[in-house]
N, C-alpha and C positions, 0 to 999 in steps of 0.2 A: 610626889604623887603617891597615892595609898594604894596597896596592889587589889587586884581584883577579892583575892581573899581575905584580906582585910575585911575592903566594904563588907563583902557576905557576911561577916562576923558581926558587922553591925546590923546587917537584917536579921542575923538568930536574936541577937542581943534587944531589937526593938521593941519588940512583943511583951517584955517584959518593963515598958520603959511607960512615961506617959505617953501622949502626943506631942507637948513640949520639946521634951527632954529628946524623943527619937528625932524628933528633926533639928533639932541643935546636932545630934552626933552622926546622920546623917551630913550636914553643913559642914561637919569637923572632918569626915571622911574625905568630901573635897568633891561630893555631890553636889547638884545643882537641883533645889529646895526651890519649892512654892507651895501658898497655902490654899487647900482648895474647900468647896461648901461643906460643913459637918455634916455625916450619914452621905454625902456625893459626892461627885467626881469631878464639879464645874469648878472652875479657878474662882477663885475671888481677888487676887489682884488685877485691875486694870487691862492689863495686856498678857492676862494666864500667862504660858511657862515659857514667854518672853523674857517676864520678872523675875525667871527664878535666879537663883544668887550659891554661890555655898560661902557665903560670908556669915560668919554666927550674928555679929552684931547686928545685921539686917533680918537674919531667918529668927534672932531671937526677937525683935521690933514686931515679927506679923502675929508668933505664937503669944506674946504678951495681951495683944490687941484681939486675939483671933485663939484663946487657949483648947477651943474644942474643934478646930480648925484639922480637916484629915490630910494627908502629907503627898502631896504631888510630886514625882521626880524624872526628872528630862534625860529623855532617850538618845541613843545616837552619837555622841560626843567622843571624842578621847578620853580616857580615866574615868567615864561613866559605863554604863549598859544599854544593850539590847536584850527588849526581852519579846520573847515569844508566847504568845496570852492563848490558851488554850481555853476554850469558850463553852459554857454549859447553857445550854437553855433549852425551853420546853418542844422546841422542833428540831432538837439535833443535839449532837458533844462534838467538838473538835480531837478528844481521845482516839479514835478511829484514825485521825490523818497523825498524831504523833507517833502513833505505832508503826506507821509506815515511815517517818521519817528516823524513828528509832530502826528497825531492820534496815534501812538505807545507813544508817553510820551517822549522819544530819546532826547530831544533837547529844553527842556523846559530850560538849566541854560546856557545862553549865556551871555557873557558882553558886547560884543557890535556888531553892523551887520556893514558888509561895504559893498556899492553898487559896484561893479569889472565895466572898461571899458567895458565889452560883452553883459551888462545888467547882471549878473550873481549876488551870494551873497558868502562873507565871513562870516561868524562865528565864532566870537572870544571865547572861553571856557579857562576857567584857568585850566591851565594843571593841570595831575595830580600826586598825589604825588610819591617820590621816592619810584621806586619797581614796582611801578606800570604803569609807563612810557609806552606808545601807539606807535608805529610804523607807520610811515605813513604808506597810501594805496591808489590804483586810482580803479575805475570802470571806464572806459571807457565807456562801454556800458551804465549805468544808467546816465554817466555826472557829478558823484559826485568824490570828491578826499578827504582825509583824510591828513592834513598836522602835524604830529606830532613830535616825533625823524627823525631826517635827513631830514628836510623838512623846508621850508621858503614860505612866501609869501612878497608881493610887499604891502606896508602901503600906505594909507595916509600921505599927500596931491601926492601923484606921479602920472605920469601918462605912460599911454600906449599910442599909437598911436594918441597919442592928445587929449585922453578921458581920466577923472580922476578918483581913489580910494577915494571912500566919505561914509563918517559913517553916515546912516538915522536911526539909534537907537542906545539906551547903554539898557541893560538889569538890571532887577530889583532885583534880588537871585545868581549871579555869580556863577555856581559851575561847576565841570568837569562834560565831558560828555563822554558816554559808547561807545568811535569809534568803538569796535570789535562788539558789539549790533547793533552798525548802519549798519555795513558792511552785516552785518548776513539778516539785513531787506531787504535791499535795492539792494543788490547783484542780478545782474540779475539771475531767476530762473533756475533749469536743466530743457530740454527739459518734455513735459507730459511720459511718461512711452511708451514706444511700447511694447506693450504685444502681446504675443506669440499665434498662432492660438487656439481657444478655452478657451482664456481667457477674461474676458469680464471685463472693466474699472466701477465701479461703484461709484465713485468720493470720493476712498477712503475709503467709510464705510467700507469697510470687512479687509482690509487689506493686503490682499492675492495675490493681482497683484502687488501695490507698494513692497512687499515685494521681491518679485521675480525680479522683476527692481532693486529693491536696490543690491540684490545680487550679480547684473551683470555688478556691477559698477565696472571703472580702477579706479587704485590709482590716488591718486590728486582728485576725485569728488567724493571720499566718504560721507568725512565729510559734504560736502555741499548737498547731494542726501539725507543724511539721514536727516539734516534739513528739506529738503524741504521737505518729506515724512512723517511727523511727524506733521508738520503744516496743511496739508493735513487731514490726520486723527482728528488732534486736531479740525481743521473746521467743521468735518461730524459730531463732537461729540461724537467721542472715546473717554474714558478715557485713560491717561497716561500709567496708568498699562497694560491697555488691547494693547497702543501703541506698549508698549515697550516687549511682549510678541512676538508681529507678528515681528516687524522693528527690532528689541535689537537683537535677534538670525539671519538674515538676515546683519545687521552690521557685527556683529563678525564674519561670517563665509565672506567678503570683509577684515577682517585683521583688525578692529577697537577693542582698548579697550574694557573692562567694564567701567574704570571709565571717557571716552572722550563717550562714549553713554551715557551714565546719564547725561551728562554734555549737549550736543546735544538735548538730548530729554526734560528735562527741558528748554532749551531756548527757543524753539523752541514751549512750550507748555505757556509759559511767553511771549512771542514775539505774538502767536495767541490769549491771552486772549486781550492784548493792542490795536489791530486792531481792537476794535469794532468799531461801525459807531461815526462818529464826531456828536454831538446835533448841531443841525442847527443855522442858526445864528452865530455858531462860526468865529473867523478871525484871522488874523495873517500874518507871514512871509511867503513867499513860493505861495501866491494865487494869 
């Protein structure tokens, strides 16, 4: 199996390659290759990144048939990637929510970045191991997309609308990265709490409004109400315990576990310690 750094060595090395040629050495890396519409992003085999293969004899069969064919590769797997698509367009940048996941720690093991046609960024991370396999996910709203199981992205050397995929870094600790952590961060927040006449919002310290908010949540934004409620707290400088005394009985009586509230309330108490301010001078991806 070819290490994570490897591969990256073949996305620096693509860009310089034809289209042919990068996905034959993508195929040799022990990638899994399909070819998709020239200038797009739709499959052109039959059953898309179903099809794809990293056998050369086959990915050499579609490039011969298919020589200006741009280079599909499948997310999520063992000995492939996860990549994290940072999103540019005319209502927004997802740069915003990577700098938060950068001061959180999130996304320090990448192997290699690639510059997307929109100005945007990929993020290569070597998946992770079996068992533990990551589900894509999109936020719309923040601009970010999670491409893991069931999910592909468009390589190096291709292009979109006449604008190319080009790797401006390979990374130096290769290791996977926490999507459902990143999700948790960067996920647009719930609305602040409308509290009820004679109740007075105190930014959390007490506990006693978010509480009442949290109670009054529909299914599907429990789990994410209680995050955000807890991060809350965790910023005014509650302790955990004192969190989980107010929020923890307000969860459960919304129909959530005990052990998915511990699980919630600890992330959520990890996830707020990470956000402290960045030491100045710092740089990177994302600014």
């Amino acid at each position: 199996m070819t290490s994570p750094a490897a591969q990256a060595s073949v996305l620096a090395s693509a860009g310089r390659r034809s289209l042919p040629d990068a996905a034959m050495a993508y195929a040799t890396a022990g990638l899994l290759v399909f070819p998709c519409v020239p200038g797009a992003k739709r499959p052109m085999t039959r059953h898309g990144l179903t099809d794809a293969s990293p056998d050369p004899e086959r990915v050499g069969s579609w490039w011969r048939r298919w020589p200006q064919a741009n280079i599909g590769l499948v997310t999520g797997y063992r000995g492939g990637f996860d990549v994290l698509d940072i999103d540019v367009h005319p209502g927004g940048s997802g740069f915003p929510a990577l700098r938060r996941a950068r001061q959180a720690g999130l996304v320090e093991g990448w192997a290699a970045a690639v510059r997307t046609p929109s100005g945007g960024l990929h993020l290569y991370f070597p998946a992770a191991a079996p068992g533990d396999e990551q589900a894509s996910w999109a936020l719309p709203r923040a601009h970010v997309d999670f491409r893991g199981l069931g999910g592909y992205v468009i390589a190096p050397p291709s292009q979109v609308e006449g604008r190319g995929y080009r790797l401006i870094a390979t990374g130096q600790d290769p290791r996977p990265v926490d999507g459902r952590a990143v999700r948790r961060l960067v996920e647009p927040q719930p609305p602040r709490p409308r509290l009820r006449p004679g109740m007075n919002w105190d930014g959390g310290r007490s506990g006693g409004s978010l509480g009442v908010w949290l109670a009054g949540q529909a299914e599907g934004n429990r789990n994410r109400a209680l995050f955000w409620a807890a991060c809350r707290q965790a910023e005014a400088g509650i302790s955990e315990d004192d969190a989980r005394a107010v929020l923890g009985s307000a969860a459960a009586r919304t129909g959530l576990g005990e052990r998915e509230i511990d699980a919630t309330l600890a992330s959520a108490y990890r996830s707020a310690a990470r956000r402290s301010p960045e030491p100045a001078g710092t740089g990177g991806l994302g600014r």
